[in-house]
C-alpha positions in Angstrom: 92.2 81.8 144.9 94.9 80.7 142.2 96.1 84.5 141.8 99.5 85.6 142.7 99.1 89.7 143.1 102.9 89.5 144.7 104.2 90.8 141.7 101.4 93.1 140.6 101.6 97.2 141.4 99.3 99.2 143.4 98.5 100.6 139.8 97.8 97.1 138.3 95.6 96.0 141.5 93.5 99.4 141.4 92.3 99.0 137.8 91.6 95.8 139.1 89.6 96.7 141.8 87.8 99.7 140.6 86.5 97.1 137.5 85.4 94.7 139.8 87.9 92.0 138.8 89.4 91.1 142.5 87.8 92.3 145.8 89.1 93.9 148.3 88.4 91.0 150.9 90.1 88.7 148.8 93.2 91.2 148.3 93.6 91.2 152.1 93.5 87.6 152.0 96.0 86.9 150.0 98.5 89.2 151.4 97.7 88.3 154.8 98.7 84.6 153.9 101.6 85.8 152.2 102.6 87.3 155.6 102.3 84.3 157.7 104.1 82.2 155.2 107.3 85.0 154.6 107.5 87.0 157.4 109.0 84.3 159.5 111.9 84.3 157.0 112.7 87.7 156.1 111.5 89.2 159.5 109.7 92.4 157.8 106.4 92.7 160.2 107.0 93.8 163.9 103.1 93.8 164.2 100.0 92.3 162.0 96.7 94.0 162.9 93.4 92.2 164.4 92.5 89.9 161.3 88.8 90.5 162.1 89.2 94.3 161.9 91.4 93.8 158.9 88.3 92.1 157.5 85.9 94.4 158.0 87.7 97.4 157.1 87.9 95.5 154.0 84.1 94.6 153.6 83.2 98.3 154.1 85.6 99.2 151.7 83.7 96.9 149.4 80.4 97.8 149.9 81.4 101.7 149.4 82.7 100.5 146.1 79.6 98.7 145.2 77.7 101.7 145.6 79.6 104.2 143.5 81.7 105.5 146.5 85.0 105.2 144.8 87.4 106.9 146.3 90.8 106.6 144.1 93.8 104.7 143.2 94.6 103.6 146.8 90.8 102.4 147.6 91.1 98.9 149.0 94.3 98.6 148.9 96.8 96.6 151.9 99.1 98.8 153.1 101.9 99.1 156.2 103.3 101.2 158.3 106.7 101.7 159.7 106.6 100.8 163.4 107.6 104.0 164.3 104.3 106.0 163.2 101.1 106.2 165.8 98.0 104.2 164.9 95.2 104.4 167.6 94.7 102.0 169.9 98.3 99.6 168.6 101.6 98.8 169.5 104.1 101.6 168.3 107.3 100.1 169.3 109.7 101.8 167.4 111.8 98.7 167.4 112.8 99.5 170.9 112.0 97.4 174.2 111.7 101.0 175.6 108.6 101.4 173.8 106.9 97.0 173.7 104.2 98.2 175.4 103.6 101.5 174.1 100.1 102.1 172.8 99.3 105.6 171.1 95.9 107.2 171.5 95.8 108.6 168.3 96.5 108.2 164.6 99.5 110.1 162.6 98.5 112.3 160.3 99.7 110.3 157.5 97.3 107.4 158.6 94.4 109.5 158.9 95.0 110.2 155.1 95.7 106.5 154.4 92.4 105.7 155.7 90.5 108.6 154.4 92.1 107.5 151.0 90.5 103.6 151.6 93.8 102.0 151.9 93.5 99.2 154.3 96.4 98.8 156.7 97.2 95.1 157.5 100.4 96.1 159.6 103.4 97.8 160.9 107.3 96.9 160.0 110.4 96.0 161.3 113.1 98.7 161.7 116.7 100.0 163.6 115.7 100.7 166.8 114.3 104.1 167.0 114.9 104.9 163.2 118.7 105.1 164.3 120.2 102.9 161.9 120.8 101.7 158.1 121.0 98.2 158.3 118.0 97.0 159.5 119.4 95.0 162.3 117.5 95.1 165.5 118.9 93.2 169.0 114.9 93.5 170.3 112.9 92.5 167.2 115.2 90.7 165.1 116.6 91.1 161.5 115.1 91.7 158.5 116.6 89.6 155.6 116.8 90.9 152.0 114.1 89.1 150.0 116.9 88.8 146.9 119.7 87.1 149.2 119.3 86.1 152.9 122.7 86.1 153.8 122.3 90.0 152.8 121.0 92.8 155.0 117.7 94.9 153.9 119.1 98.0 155.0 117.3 100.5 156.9 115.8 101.9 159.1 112.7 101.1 157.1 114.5 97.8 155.9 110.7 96.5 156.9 108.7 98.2 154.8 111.4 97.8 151.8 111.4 93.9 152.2 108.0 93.6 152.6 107.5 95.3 149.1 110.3 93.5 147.6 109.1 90.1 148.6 105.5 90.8 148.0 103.4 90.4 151.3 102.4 94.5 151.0 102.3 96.4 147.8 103.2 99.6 149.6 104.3 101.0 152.7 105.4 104.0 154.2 108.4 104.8 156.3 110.8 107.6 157.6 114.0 108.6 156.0 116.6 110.5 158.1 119.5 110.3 156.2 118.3 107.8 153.6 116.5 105.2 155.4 113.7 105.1 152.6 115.7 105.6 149.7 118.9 103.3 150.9 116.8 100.0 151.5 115.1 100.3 148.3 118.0 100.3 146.4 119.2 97.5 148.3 115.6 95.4 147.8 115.3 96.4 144.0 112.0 98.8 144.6 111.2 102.0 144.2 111.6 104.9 147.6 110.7 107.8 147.6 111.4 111.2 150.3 109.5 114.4 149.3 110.9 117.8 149.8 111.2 119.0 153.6 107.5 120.2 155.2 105.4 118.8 152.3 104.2 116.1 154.5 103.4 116.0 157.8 104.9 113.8 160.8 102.8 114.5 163.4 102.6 110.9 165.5 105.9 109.9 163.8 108.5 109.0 166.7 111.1 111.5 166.3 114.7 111.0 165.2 116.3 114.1 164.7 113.5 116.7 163.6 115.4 118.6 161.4 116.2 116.0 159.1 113.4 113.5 159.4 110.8 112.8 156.4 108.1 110.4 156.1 109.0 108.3 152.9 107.2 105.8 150.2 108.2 102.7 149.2 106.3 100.7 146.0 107.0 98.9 143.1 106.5 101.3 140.6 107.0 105.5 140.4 103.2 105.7 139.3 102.1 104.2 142.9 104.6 106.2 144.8 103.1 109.8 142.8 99.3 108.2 143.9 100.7 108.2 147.7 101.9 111.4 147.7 98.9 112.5 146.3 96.5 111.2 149.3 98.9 112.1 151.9 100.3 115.5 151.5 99.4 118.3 152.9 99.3 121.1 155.7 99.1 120.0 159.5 98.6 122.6 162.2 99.8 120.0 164.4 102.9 119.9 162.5 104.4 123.5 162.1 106.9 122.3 159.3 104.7 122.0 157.1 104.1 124.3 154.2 100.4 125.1 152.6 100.5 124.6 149.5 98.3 123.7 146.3 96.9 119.9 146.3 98.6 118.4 142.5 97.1 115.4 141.4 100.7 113.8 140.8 99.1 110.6 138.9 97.9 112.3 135.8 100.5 114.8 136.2 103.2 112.2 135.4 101.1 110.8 132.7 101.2 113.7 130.7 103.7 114.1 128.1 107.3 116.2 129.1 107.2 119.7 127.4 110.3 121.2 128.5 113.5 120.1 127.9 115.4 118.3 131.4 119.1 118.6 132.0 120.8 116.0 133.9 123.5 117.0 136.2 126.3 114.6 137.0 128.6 115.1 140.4 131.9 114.4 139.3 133.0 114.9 143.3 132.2 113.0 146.3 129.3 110.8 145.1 131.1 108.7 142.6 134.3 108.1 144.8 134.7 104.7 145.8 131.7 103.4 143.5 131.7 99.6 143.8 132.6 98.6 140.0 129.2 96.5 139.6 127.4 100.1 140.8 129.3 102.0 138.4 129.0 99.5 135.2 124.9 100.2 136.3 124.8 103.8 136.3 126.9 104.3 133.3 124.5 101.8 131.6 121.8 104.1 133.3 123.1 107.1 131.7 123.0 105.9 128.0 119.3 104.9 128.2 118.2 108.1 129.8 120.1 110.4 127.2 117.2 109.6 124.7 115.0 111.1 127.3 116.7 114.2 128.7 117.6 117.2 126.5 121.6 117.1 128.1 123.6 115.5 130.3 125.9 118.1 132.4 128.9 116.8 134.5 128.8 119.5 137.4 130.7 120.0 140.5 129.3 120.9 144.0 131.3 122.4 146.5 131.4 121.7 150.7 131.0 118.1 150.0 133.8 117.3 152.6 131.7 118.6 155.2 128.5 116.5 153.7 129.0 113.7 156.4 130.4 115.5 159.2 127.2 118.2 159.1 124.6 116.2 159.0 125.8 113.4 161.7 126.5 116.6 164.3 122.8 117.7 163.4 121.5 114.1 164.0 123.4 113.0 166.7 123.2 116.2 169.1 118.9 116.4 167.8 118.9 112.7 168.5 120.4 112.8 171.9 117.9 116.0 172.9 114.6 113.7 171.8 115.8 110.8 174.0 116.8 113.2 177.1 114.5 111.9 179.4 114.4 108.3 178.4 118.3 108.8 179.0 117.9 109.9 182.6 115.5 107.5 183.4 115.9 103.7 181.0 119.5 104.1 180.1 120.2 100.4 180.3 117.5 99.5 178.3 119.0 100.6 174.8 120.7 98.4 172.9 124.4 99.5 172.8 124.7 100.9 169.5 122.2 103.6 170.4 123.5 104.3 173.3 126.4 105.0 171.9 124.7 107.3 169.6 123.3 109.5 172.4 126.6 109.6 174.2 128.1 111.0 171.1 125.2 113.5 170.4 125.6 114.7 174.0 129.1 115.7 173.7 128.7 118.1 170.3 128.6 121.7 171.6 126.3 123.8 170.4 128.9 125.8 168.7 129.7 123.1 166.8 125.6 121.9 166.4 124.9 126.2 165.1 128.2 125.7 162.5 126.8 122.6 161.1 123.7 124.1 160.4 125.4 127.3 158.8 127.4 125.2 156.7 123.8 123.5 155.7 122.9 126.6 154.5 125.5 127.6 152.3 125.2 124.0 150.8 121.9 124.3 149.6 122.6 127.6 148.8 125.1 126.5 146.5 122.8 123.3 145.1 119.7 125.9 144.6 122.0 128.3 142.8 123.0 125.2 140.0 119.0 124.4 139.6 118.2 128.2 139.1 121.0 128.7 136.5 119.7 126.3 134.7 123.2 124.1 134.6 120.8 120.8 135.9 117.1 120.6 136.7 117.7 116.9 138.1 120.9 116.0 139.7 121.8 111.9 139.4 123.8 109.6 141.4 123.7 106.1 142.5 121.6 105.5 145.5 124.8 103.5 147.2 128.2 102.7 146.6 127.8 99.3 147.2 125.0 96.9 147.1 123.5 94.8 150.2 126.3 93.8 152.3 126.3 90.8 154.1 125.6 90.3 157.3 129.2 89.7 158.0 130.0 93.0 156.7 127.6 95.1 159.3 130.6 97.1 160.5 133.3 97.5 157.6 133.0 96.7 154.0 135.9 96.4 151.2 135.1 98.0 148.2 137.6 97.0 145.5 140.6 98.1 147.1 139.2 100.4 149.7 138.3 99.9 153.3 135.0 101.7 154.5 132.7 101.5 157.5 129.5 100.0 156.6 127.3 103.0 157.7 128.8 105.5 155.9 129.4 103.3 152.8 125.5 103.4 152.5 124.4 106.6 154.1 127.3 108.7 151.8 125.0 109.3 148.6 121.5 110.3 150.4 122.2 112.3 153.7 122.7 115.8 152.0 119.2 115.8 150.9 118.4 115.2 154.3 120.2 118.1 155.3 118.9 120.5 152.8 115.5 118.9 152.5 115.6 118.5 148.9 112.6 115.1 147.3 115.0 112.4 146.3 113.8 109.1 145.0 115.8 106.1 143.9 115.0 103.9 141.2 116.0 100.0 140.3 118.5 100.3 137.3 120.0 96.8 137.6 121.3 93.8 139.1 125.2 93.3 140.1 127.1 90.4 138.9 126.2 88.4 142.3 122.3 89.1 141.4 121.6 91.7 144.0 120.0 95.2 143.2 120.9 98.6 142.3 119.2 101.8 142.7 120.1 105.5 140.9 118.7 108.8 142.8 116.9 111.5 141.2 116.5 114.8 143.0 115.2 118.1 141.5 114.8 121.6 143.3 112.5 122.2 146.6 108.9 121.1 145.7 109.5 120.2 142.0 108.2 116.4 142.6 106.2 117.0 139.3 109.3 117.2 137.5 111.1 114.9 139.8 108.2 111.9 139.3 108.2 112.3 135.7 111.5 112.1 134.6 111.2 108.7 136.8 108.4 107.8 135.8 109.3 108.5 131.9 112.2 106.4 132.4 110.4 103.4 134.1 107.6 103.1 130.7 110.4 103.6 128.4 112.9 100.7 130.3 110.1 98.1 130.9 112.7 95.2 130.7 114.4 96.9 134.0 111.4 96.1 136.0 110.3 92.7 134.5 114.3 92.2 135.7 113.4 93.6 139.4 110.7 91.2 139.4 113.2 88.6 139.0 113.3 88.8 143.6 113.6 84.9 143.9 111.6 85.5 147.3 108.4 86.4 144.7 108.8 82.3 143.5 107.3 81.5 146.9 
């Protein structure tokens, strides 16, 4: 097998399968070598499944193939999961030694669909313990590396599943993003992530964070594959009561189809482009000027309650955090690693007062953001995915920017938690590379369940700036 598929999307493989060029079997072979040779250098798998399992899911997909049982875009292909999501019968650490011998009983929701759908799941990834972090450093499991610089962190908490897309041993994975752990560590990896709105997929067997806030997430190489695993996984849950019923869209040959109505961009001049690292703000400028020949206008706007943006959301996910881990707390308290700890002391000591104001202040935020989309000032709002690229791993704590001195964790949670907070789909596109070579990410976010319009626009501008994702697949990890 003299293929390399490392580079190739999950739209590029499926036309492959479904005209009988490559098999399924031979797919999973491939990317499970690819595994074994990276994964002991960027650290992106906590858990590979049984390889005979692996193998025969594969030759059933095969043979349903053969006889006319095709079942779509995602129909034998590999596929991971973040290591915080339930798969019957296998390890679901959630990168904690709390949980190294935890084995769920059940599938998640999300995997059900992933199966139904004739993906084939090779593994789970590497994350912050518990989904409580955005660096994708983990005391238990060990770090994951950015495939573009190993000196460089992945980010996180699904810095796993980002890695392992970047570097090509999985062509997509899903994760959780709590306050931007899907979108942040694709920006930082050069690949494309993806949260939909609040309740339009289910978590039921994810591992909580802080349930207000969490979202299952998508991470790919391209918009097209992200819109085909939306499309397979969406929908209402019973078991999860945040979800919403609404009308299955077919989000691939929606986003194929030509844009009718005119799209306004709407630029923040507060908050999100203070303290923009200058190599982030030469890309998004440069951004800018090739998406004006796509959108109708470009609006500089201003949003109000962004000094509380931070201070909301960690009260919410701090005192929602500490609540899911009360028993743990009372029982295995020494056996978090301190950084978490330290998380669940804090989220302990917000009173509810202050918990119930945080969430009233939420409200008048999205109030505010829904009022701009329904007066027609934006229909997409765009700002860079971070301020700064992927620090190093000497910089896990504070980071200099320019001339400005900024904790690490909020440097790259700043630009992504509100949507958290009010729930809104956000995804974050590659746009460039900095001066030292390393990625950079934009984010795209439209009104509550307008991922039509939200994938399109991405999608429009991903066919239109080819030569942007030829440079992503620059990754020097995709040489190996």
């Amino acid at each position: 097998m003299n293929q390399n598929y490392s580079s190739l999307t999950v739209r590029d493989l499926s036309k492959k399968i479904e005209a009988s060029e490559i098999s399924p079997i031979e797919l999973v072979k491939y990317y499970i070598d690819r595994i074994k040779k990276l994964n002991c250098i960027y650290n992106t798998f906590v858990t590979i499944f049984n390889e005979n399992e692996i193998y025969e899911n594969a030759r059933e997909v095969e043979r349903d193939i053969k006889r006319g049982r095709y079942r779509g875009p995602l129909h034998g292909i590999p596929v991971s999961v973040k290591d915080n999501f339930f798969v019957k019968d296998l390890r679901c650490t959630a990168g904690s030694k709390l949980l190294s011998n935890f084995i769920p009983s059940y599938d998640a929701f999300i995997v059900r669909k992933l199966k139904k759908s004739g993906a084939i799941l090779i593994g789970k990834n590497s994350l912050n313990e518990f989904a409580a972090g955005i660096t994708g450093v983990n005391q238990f499991y060990g770090n994951t590396k950015n495939p573009w610089n190993k000196l460089r962190i992945s980010g996180g908490s699904s810095g796993g599943s980002a890695a392992a897309v970047s570097s090509g041993m999985i062509p997509m994975s899903v994760g959780t993003d709590t306050g931007g752990s899907v979108r942040v560590p694709s920006a930082l990896c050069g690949v494309v992530g993806f949260k939909p709105t609040f309740g339009l997929v289910s978590r039921h067997g994810v591992i909580p964070l802080s349930p207000s806030l969490d979202h299952v997430g998508y991470i790919s190489k391209s918009v097209w594959d992200i819109a085909a695993l939306l499309e397979f996984t969406a929908g209402w849950d019973p078991l999860d009561p945040t979800t919403v019923q609404r009308r299955q869209l077919a989000y691939t040959k929606i986003i194929e189809e030509p844009i009718v109505d005119p799209i306004s961009i709407g630029i923040p001049t507060n908050y999100f482009m203070n303290y923009l690292d200058r190599d982030i703000e030469r890309c998004f400028y440069n951004f800018l000027d090739r998406i004006r020949t796509i959108v109708s206008k470009i609006n500089y706007i201003s949003l109000n309650n962004t000094e509380h943006f931070f201070g909301t959301w960690r009260k919410i996910r701090l005192a929602e955090a500490s609540v899911m881990h009360l028993d743990m707390w009372n029982t295995r308290l020494k056996d978090y690693s301190e950084e978490v700890r330290q998380q669940l002391k804090e989220g302990k000591r917000i009173l509810a007062y202050d918990y119930l104001h945080s969430k009233k202040i939420i409200c008048e935020i999205k109030a505010d953001v829904s009022h701009g989309f329904a007066s027609g000032h934006f229909d997409i709002i765009a700002v860079p995915t971070t301020i700064t690229a992927a620090p190093l791993f000497t910089e896990l704590v504070k980071i200099q920017i320019d001339n400005n001195v900024i904790r690490t964790r909020e440097a790259l949670l700043r630009n992504t938690i509100i949507f958290n907070s009010i729930g809104l789909p956000a995804i974050s596109i590659p746009i460039g590379l900095t001066t030292a070579k390393m990625p950079v990410g934009v984010q795209l976010i439209s009104r509550e369940f307008d991922e039509s319009k939200l994938l399109s626009l991405a999608y429009l501008y991903e066919q239109k700036n080819s030569e942007m994702s030829k440079l992503m697949l620059s990754c020097p990890s995709l040489k190996y």
